[in-house]
C-alpha positions in Angstrom: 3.9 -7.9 -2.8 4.2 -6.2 -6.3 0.9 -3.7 -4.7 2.0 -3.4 -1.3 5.7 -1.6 -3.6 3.8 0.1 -5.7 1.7 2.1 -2.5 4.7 2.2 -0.4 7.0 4.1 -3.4 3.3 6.4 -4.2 3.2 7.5 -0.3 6.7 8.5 -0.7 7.0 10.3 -3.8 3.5 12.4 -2.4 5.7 12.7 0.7 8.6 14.2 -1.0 6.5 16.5 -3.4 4.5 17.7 -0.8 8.1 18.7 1.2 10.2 20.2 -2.0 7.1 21.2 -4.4 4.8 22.8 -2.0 3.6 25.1 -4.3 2.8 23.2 -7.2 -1.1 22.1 -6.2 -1.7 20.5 -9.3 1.2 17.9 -9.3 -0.2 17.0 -5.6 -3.2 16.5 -6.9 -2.5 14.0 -9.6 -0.2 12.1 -7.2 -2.9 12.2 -4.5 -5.5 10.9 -6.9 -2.6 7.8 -8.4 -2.3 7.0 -4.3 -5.6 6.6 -4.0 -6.1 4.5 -7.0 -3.1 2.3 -5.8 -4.3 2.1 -2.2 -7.6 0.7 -3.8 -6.2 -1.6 -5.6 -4.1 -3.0 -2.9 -7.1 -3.0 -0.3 -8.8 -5.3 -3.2 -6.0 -7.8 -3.5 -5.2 -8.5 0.3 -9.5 -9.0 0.2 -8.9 -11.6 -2.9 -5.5 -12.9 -1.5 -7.5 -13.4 1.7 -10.3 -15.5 0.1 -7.9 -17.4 -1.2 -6.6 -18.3 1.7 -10.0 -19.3 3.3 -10.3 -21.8 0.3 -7.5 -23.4 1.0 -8.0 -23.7 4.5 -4.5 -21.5 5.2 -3.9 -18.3 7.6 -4.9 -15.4 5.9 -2.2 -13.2 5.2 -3.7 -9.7 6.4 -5.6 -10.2 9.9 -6.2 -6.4 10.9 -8.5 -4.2 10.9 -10.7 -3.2 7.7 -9.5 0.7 8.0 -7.9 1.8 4.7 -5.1 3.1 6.9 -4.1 -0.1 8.8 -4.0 -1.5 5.1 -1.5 1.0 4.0 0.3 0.2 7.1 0.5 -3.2 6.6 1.9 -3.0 3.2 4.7 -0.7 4.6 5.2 -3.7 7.2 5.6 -6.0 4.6 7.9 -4.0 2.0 10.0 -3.6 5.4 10.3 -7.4 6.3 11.4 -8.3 2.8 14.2 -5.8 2.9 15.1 -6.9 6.1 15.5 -10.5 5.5 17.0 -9.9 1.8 20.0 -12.0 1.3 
């Protein structure tokens, strides 16, 4: 959950900069290259959450496709659920 935040908040803030700080190439840049990073490292956790879950003989928690992009998409759908079923 922690990665699936961490991309969500990354995709906004390079969002945002690329909407108020058009000009500023360099900042883009370094947020581009800490999105990627992040993206990585969530596409590697749902891959060891998911082995997990094949140990234990449970429903894997990500069932899509292996595009980096449905990833992404499905940590967005999960940050969404858990503010929508907060208390």
């Amino acid at each position: 959950m922690e990665q699936c935040i961490k991309y969500v908040e990354i995709v906004v803030q390079q969002g945002g900069a690329m909407y108020l700080d058009a000009g500023k190439l360099e900042e883009l840049a370094e947020i581009d290259r800490r999105r990627t990073g992040i993206h990585n490292s969530l596409i590697a956790k749902i891959a060891a959450v998911n082995r997990l879950c094949e140990g234990y003989g449970v429903e894997k928690v990500y069932n899509g496709g292996d595009h980096r992009r449905e990833k992404g998409d499905f940590a967005e759908r999960l940050v969404a659920a858990y503010f929508a079923d907060r208390v």
